[in-house]
C-alpha positions, 0 to 999 in steps of 0.5 A, spaced: 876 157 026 871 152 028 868 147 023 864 141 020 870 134 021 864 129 021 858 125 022 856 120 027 852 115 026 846 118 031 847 123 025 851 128 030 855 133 028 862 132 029 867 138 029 874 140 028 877 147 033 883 150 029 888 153 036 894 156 033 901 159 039 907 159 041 909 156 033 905 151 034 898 149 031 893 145 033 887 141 031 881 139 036 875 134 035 868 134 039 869 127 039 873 124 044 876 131 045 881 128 040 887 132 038 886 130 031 893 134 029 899 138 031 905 141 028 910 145 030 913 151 025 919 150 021 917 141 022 914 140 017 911 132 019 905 132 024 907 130 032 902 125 033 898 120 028 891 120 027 887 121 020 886 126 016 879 124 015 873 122 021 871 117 019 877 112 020 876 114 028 870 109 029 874 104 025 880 103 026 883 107 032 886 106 037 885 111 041 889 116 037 889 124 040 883 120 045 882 123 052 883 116 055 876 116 062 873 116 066 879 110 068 884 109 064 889 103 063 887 097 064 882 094 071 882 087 072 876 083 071 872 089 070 872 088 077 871 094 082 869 095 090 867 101 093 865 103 100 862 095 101 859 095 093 861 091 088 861 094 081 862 090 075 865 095 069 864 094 061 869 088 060 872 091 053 879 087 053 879 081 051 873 080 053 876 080 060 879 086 062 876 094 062 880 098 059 880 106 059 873 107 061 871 101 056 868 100 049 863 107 049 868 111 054 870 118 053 874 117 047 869 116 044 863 120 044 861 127 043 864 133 048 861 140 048 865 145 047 865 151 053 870 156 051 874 156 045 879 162 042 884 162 037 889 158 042 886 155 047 879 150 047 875 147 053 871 142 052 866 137 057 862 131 057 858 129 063 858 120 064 852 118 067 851 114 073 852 107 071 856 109 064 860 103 063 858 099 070 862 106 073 857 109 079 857 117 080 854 122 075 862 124 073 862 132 070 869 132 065 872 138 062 879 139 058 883 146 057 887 146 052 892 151 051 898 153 046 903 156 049 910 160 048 916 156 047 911 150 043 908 148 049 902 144 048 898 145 055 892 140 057 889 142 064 884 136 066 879 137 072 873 133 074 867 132 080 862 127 081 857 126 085 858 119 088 864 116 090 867 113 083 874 112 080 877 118 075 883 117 073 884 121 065 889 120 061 891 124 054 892 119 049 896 122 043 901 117 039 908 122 038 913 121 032 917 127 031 920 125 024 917 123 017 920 115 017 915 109 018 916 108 026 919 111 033 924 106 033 930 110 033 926 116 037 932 116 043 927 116 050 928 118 058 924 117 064 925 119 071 922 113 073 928 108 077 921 103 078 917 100 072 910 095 074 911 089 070 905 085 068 902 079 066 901 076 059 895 079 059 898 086 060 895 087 068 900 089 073 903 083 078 903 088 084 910 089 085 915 095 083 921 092 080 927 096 079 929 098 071 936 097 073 939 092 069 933 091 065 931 094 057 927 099 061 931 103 064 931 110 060 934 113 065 938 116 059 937 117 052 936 110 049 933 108 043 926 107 044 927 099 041 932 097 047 925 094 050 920 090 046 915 090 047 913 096 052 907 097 055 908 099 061 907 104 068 913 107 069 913 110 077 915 117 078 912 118 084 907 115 089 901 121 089 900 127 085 905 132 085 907 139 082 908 140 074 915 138 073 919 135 068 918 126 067 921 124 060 924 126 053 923 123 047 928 125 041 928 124 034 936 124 032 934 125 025 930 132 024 933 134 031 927 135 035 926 134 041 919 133 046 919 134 053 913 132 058 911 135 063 906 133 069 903 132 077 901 126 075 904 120 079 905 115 073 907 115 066 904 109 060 909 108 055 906 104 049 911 103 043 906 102 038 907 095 037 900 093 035 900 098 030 897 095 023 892 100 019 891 100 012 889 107 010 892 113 010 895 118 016 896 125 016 903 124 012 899 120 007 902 113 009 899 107 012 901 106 019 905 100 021 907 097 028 911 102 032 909 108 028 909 112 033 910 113 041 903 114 046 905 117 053 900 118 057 901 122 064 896 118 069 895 114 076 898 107 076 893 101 072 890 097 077 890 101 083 883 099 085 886 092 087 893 094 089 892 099 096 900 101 095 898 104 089 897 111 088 890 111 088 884 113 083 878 114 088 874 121 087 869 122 092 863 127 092 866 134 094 872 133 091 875 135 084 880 131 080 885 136 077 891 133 072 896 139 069 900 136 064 905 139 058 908 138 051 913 141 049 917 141 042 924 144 040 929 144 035 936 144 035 
């Protein structure tokens, strides 16, 4: 099903994409390609945040369900250099820094819908040369897919015609039971490396060890044993199959979610800055920590880092990331 969620200021239409499979059921928005809600049969509480109404996504958002591009995560200075050319990106974190493709990136605009049956949707937007300061006409598009065994499926892939950056990230806010926030939520990782960052939230260039620090999940521990966390952890150093990274439980409904994905790092933002007054889909305003993001990508800052996995997308290439959801109950 297929229907209106919405209304733009240009006077767009936004819609709304009803995917249901594998016990779970799905709603998608043509803005942003945000995942607006997901539930699991038998759950009765939503797994991720959002609004059970548009228009709170132009206000008070941040970056619920988004698909996060054309570069996710932070960038120093909105500073890139490509191939001898200088590049300055939209500087929408605090006032300094690009953050996830800057202020009217992906997440936040109209996507057209390519494909859509009763358990998979394809949506795509092209950005424009220039779009954010960014070079190269960039072609996007998204597959969403539900699966058997309660697996939500995002396939990501993406061509430019210019040398660019393309690093995308699915931004979903997961909570796994009906109480205020994740705190209690049990999380692991197989990362044995983090990236610290500076009081602006911008890596420093070193990797450092999790051993002996509040960052190391490498078992079940409460997500509130490191606070605050806004961090990449380090999986691997390039693009890799899909395979199993991080765990997150909720002792209190049994629930447990696994991510899977090829890409080379993963974000954990634990909601800290969380404080909007109106309602989400369990009804209930959202307060700090009300939910936990984790978003499969390449390392923040790569541009300015050589030693990082990289983000550069060039002209006959194609960006793929393939990442999985995946919900059970004890």
């Amino acid at each position: 099903m297929i229907e209106e969620f919405g209304t733009l200021p240009t006077g767009e239409t936004v819609h709304r994409l009803r995917l249901e499979g594998g016990g779970l059921t799905g709603h998608i928005l043509t803005y942003g390609a945000i995942l607006q809600d997901l539930r699991l049969e038998g759950h009765d509480a939503p797994l991720v945040l959002g609004f059970p109404e548009f228009a709170p996504y132009l206000t008070h958002s941040p970056y619920f369900g988004a698909i996060a591009g054309r570069c996710a995560n932070r960038i120093r200075d909105g500073h890139l250099e490509l191939d001898g050319q200088t590049f300055q990106l939209d500087r929408n974190f605090i006032g300094k820094h690009s953050l996830h493709g800057g202020a009217v990136s992906m997440g936040k605009q109209l996507w057209a819908v390519v494909d859509y049956g009763s358990d998979h949707a394809t949506l795509e937007i092209t950005l424009p040369d220039g779009h954010m300061g960014y070079p190269g006409n960039l072609t996007v598009k998204v597959h969403f897919t539900l699966l058997e065994g309660g697996v939500l499926d995002i396939r990501m892939e993406a061509e430019s015609d210019a040398p660019t950056l393309c690093n995308l990230a699915h931004h979903s806010y997961f909570k796994l039971d009906d109480s205020e926030t994740i705190s209690d939520h049990l999380f692991k990782v197989n990362a044995d490396r983090y990236l610290p960052v500076n009081d602006e939230l911008i890596p420093t260039g070193e990797e450092r060890s999790v051993a002996e620090t509040p960052f190391d999940y490498s078992a079940l521990s409460p997500v509130s044993q490191a606070s605050p966390v806004d961090h990449n952890f380090c999986l691997s150093r390039q693009r890799t199959g899909l395979r199993s990274v991080a765990w997150l439980v909720s002792p209190l409904s049994n629930l447990t979610m696994e991510c899977r994905t090829t890409e080379p790092g993963l974000q954990i933002y634990d909601g800290g800055k969380i404080n909007i007054d109106l309602p989400g889909l369990n009804g209930r305003e959202m307060i700090a920590h009300a939910g936990l993001a984790m978003e499969p990508q390449i390392w923040p800052d790569a541009n300015h880092h050589s030693v990082f996995p990289q983000a550069l997308l060039r002209p006959g290439e194609t960006y793929r990331q393939h990442t999985q959801f995946a919900f059970s109950k004890e």
